[in-house]
TORKOL-4160 file (C-alpha; in steps of 0.2 Angstrom, whole numbers, padded with zeros to 4 digits, m for minus):
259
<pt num="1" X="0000" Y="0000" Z="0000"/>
<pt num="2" X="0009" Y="0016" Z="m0006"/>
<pt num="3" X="0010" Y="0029" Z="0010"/>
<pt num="4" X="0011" Y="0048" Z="0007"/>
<pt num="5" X="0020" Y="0059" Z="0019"/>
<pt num="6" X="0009" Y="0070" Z="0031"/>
<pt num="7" X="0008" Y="0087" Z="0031"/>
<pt num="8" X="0016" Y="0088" Z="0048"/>
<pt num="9" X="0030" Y="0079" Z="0039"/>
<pt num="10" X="0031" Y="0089" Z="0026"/>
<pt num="11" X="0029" Y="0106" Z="0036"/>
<pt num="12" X="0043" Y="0098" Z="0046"/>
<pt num="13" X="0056" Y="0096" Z="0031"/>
<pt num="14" X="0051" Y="0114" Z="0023"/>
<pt num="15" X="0056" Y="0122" Z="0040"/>
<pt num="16" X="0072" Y="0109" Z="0039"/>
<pt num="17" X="0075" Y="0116" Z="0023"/>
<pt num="18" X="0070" Y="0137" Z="0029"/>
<pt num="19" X="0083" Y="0134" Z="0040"/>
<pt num="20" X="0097" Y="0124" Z="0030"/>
<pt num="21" X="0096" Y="0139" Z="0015"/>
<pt num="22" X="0099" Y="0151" Z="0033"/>
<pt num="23" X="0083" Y="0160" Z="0027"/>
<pt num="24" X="0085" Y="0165" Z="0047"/>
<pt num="25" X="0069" Y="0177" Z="0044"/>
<pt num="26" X="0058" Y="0166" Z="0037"/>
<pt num="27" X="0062" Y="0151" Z="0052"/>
<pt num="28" X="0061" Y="0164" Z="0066"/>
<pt num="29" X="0043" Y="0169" Z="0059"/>
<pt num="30" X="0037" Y="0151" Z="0055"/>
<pt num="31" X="0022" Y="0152" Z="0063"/>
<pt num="32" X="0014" Y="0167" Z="0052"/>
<pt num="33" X="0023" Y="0159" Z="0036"/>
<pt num="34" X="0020" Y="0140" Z="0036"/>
<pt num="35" X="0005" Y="0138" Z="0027"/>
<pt num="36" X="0009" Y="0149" Z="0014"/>
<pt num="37" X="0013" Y="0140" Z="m0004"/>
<pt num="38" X="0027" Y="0154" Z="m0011"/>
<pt num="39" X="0036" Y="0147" Z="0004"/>
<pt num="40" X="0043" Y="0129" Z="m0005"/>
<pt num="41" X="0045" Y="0141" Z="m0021"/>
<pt num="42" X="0057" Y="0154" Z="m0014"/>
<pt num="43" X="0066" Y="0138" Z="m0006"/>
<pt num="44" X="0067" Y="0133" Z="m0021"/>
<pt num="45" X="0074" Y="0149" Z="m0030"/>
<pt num="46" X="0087" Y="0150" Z="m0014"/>
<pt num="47" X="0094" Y="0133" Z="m0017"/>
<pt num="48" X="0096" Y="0135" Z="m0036"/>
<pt num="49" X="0105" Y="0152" Z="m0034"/>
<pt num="50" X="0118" Y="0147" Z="m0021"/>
<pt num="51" X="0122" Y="0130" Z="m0029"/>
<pt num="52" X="0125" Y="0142" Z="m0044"/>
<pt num="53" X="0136" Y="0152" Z="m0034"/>
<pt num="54" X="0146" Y="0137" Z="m0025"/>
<pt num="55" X="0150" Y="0131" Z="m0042"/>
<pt num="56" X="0155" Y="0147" Z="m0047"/>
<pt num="57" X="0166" Y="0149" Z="m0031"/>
<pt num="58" X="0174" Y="0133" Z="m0031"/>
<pt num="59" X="0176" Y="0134" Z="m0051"/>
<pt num="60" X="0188" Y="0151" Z="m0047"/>
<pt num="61" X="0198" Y="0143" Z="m0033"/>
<pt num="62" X="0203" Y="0130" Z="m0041"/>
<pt num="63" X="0211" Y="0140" Z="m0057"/>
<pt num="64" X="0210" Y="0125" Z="m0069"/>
<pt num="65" X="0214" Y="0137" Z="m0083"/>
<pt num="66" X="0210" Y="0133" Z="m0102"/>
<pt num="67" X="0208" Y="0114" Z="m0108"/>
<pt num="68" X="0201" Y="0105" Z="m0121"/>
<pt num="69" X="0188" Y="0092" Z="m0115"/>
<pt num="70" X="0192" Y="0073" Z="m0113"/>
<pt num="71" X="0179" Y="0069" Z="m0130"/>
<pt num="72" X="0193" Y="0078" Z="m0141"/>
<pt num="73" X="0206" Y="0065" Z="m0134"/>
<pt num="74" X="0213" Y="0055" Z="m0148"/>
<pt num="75" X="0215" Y="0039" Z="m0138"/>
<pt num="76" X="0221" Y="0031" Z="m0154"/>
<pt num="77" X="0238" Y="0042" Z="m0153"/>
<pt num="78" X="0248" Y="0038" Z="m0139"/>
<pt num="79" X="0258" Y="0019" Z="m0142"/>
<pt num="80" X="0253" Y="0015" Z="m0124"/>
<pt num="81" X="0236" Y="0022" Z="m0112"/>
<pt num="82" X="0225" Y="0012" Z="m0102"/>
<pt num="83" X="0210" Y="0021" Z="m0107"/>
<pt num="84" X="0199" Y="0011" Z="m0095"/>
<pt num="85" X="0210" Y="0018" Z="m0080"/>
<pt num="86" X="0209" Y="0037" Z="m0088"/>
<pt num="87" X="0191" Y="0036" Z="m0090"/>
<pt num="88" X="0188" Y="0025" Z="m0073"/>
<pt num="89" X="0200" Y="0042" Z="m0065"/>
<pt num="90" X="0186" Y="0054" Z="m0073"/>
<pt num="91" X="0174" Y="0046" Z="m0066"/>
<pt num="92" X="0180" Y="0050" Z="m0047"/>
<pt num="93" X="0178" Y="0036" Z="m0040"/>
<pt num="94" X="0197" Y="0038" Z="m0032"/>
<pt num="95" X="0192" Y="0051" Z="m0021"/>
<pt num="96" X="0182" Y="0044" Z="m0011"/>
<pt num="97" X="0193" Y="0030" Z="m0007"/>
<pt num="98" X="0208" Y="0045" Z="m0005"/>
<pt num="99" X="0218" Y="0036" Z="m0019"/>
<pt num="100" X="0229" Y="0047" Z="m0028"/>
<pt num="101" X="0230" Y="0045" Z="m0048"/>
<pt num="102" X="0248" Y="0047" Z="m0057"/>
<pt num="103" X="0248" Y="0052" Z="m0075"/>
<pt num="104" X="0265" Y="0044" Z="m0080"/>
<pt num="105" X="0273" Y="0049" Z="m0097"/>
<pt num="106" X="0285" Y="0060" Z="m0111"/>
<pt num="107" X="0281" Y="0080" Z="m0112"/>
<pt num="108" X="0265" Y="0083" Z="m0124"/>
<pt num="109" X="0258" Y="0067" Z="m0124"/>
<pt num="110" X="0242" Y="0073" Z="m0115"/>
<pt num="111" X="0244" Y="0073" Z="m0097"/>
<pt num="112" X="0240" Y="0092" Z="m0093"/>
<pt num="113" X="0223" Y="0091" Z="m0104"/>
<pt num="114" X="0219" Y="0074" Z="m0095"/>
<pt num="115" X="0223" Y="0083" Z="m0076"/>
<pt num="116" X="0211" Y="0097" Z="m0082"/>
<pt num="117" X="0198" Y="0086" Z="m0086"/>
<pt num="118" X="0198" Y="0078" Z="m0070"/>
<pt num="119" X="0199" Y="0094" Z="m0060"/>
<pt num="120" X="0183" Y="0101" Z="m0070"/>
<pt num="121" X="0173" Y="0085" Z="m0068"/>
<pt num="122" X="0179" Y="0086" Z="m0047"/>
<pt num="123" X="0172" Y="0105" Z="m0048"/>
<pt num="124" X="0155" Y="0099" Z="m0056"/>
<pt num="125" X="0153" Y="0086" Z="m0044"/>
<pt num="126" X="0154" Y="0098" Z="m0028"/>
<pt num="127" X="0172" Y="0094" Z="m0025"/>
<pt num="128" X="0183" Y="0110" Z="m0018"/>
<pt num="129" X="0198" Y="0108" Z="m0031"/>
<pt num="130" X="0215" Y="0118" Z="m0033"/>
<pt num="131" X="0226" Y="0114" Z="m0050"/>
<pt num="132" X="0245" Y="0120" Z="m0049"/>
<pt num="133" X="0258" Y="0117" Z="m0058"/>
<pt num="134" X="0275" Y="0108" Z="m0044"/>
<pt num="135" X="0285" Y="0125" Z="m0049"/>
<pt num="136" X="0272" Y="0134" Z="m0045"/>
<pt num="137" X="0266" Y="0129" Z="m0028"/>
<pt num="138" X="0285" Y="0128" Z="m0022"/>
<pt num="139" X="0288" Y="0144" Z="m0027"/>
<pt num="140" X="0272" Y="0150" Z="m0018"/>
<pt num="141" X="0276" Y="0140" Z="m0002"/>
<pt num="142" X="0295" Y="0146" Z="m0003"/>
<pt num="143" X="0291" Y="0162" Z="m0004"/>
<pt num="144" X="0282" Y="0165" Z="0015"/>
<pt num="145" X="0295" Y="0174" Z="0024"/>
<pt num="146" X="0285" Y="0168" Z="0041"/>
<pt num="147" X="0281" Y="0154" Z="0050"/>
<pt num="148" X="0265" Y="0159" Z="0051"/>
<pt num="149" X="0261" Y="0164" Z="0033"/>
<pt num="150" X="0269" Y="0146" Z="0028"/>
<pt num="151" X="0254" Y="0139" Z="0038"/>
<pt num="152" X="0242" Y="0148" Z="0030"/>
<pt num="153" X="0249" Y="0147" Z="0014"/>
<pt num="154" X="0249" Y="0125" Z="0017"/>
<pt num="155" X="0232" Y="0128" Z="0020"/>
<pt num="156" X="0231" Y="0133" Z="0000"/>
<pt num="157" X="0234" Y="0116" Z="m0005"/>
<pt num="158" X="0231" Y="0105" Z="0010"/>
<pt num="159" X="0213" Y="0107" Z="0012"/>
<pt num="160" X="0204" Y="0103" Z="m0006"/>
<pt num="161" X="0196" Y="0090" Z="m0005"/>
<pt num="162" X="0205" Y="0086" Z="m0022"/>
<pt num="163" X="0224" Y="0092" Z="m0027"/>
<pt num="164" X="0230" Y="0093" Z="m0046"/>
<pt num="165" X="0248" Y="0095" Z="m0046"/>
<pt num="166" X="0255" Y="0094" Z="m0063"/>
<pt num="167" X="0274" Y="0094" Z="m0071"/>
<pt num="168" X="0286" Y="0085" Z="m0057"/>
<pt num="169" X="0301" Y="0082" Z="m0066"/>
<pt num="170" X="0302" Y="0095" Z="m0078"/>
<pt num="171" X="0314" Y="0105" Z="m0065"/>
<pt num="172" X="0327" Y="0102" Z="m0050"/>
<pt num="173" X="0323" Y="0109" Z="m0033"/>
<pt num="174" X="0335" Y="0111" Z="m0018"/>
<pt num="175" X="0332" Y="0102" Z="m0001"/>
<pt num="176" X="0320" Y="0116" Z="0004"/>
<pt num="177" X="0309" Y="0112" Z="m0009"/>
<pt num="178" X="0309" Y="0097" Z="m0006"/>
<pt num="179" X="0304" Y="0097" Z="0011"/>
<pt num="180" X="0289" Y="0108" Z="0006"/>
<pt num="181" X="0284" Y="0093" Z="m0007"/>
<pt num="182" X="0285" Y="0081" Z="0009"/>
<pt num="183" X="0272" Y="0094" Z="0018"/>
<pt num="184" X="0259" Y="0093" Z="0006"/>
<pt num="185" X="0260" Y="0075" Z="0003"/>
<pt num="186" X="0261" Y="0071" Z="0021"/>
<pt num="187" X="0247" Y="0081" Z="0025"/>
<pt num="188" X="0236" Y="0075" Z="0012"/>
<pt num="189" X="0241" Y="0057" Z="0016"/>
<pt num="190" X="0236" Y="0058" Z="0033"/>
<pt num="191" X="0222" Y="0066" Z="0030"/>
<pt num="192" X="0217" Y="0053" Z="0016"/>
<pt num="193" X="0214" Y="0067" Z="0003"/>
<pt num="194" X="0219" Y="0064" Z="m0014"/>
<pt num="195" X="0232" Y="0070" Z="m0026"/>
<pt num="196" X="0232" Y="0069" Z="m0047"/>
<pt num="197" X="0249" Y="0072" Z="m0052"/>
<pt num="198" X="0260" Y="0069" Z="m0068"/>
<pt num="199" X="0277" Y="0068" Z="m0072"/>
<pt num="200" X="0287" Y="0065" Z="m0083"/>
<pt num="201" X="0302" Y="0054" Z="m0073"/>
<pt num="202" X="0299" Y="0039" Z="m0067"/>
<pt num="203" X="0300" Y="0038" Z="m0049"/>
<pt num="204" X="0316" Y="0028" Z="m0047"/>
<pt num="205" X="0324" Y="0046" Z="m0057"/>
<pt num="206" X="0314" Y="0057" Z="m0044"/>
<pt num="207" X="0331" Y="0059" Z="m0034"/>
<pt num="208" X="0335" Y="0069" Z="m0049"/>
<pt num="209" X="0322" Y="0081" Z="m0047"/>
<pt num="210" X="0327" Y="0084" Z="m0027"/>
<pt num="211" X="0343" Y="0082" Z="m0026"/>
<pt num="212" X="0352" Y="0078" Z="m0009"/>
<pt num="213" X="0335" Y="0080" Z="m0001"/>
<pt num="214" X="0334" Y="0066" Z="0014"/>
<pt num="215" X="0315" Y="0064" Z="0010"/>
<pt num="216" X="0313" Y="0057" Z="m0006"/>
<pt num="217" X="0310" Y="0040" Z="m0002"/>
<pt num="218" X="0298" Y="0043" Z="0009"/>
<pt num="219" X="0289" Y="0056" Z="0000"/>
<pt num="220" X="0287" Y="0042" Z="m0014"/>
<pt num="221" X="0283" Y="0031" Z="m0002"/>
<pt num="222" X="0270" Y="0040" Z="0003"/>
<pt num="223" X="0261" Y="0049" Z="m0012"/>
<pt num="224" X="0261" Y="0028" Z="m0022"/>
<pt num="225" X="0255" Y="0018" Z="m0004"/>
<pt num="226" X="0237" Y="0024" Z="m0011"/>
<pt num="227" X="0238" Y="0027" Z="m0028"/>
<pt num="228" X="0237" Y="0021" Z="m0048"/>
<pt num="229" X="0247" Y="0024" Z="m0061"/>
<pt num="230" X="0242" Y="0027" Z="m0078"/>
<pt num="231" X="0258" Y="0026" Z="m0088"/>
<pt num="232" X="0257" Y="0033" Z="m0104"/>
<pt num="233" X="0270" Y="0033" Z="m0121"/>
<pt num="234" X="0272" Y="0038" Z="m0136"/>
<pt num="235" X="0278" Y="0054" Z="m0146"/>
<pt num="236" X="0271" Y="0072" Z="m0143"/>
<pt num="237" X="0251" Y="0079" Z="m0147"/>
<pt num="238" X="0262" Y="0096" Z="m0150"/>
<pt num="239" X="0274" Y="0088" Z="m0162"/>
<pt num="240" X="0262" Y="0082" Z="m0170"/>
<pt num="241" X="0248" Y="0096" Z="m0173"/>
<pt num="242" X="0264" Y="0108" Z="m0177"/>
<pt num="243" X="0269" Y="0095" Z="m0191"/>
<pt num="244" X="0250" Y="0091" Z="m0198"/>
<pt num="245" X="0248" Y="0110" Z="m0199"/>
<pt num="246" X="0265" Y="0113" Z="m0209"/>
<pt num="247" X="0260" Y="0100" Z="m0220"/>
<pt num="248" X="0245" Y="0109" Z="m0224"/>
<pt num="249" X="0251" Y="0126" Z="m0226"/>
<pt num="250" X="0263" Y="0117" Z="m0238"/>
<pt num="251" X="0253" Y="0110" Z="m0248"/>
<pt num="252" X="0241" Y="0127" Z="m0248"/>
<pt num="253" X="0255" Y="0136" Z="m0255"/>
<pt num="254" X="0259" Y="0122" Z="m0269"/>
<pt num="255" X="0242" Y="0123" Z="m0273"/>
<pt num="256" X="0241" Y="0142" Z="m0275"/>
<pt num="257" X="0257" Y="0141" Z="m0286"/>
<pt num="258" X="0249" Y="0130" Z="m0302"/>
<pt num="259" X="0243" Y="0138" Z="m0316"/>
């Protein structure tokens, strides 16, 4: 037998929900407004408006910059991708479990543009997100000339829910740089949050990248306990599309030169 709510029910989650949108007016004058049917309607308007504006705030903080969707990739491209891992990372399920996802491969082979993805698709689904670059988040953390304003400033990265940190391996840092690496893995570690990172060194070259720093073994240790990585090969996207496009304004100009 199919059973409807009460209106004492009902009148209790409407007040539930006054109060969730902190419509404080409306919830201390409950008694006068109750009954009234715009009530559920302006609820309504409230909760689309701030989901809009969440969305929009956490779409700004986590500066994903430009990027060309995941339906443009050509999978067929690349000699090596385990597309089912890629598309298995876009669908989010890693964060939750606060696994961290490794995109593992050559420069221009698609890493960035796949990072993107998953940081927009994290945004969409309510996720607070922040995309960096390695060089630039050292830089940033390196550069607080206080105690204090390093803790804020580790706050930046510590706290997303999700933390995109893309190109490790492309520069050398010193031990302090390093250490600050250690920080932000540590922290999300313990605090089971995840990281999507790529690189282009495999991680048994990662004492290249920090050099003389004590740390790197355990850093590694700690970013792959809980992770996957999607290893990917083959020549550059780049290289490519700059050699498709020269052929074609060769063969423009040939063209233009007959009779």
């Amino acid at each position: 037998m199919k059973t409807t709510d009460s209106p004492c029910t009902e009148a209790d989650d409407l007040k539930s929900r006054v109060q969730r949108l902190r419509l404080f007016g409306l919830h201390a004058n409950w008694s006068l407004v109750a009954d009234k049917p715009w009530v559920a309607e302006l609820c309504d308007y409230e909760e689309r408006e701030q989901q809009r504006r969440s969305l929009e705030r956490r779409m700004r903080c986590a500066r994903i910059g430009s990027f060309k969707s995941a339906a443009d990739f050509d999978w067929s491209w690349p000699k090596k991708i385990d597309r089912d891992a890629v598309e298995d990372s876009l669908s989010l399920g890693f964060i939750g479990e606060g696994v961290n996802v490794v995109m593992l491969g050559p420069n221009g082979i698609g890493k960035t543009m796949l990072i993107r993805n998953i940081a927009h698709q994290a945004v969409l689904r309510g996720h607070t997100v922040r995309v960096t670059t390695a060089s630039d988040m050292l830089s940033d953390l390196a550069g607080q000339e206080t105690s204090t304003a390093l803790k804020r400033r580790l706050h930046r990265y510590c706290k997303p829910k999700l933390l995109c940190i893309d190109e490790v391996g492309y520069l050398s840092y010193d031990s302090r740089y390093a250490d600050l690496f250690f920080e932000v893995v540590t922290r999300r570690y313990e605090q089971s949050r995840s990281i999507v990172l790529s690189t282009n060194k495999p991680f048994s070259e990662w004492s290249e990248v920090f050099p003389n720093a004590a740390c790197v073994v355990t850093l590694v240790d700690r970013l792959l306990h809980r992770a996957e990585i999607i290893s990917i090969e083959g020549n550059s996207f780049r290289l490519k599309e700059a050699t498709e496009r020269a052929a074609a304004k060769a063969k423009s100009r040939t063209t233009k030169r007959k009779p």
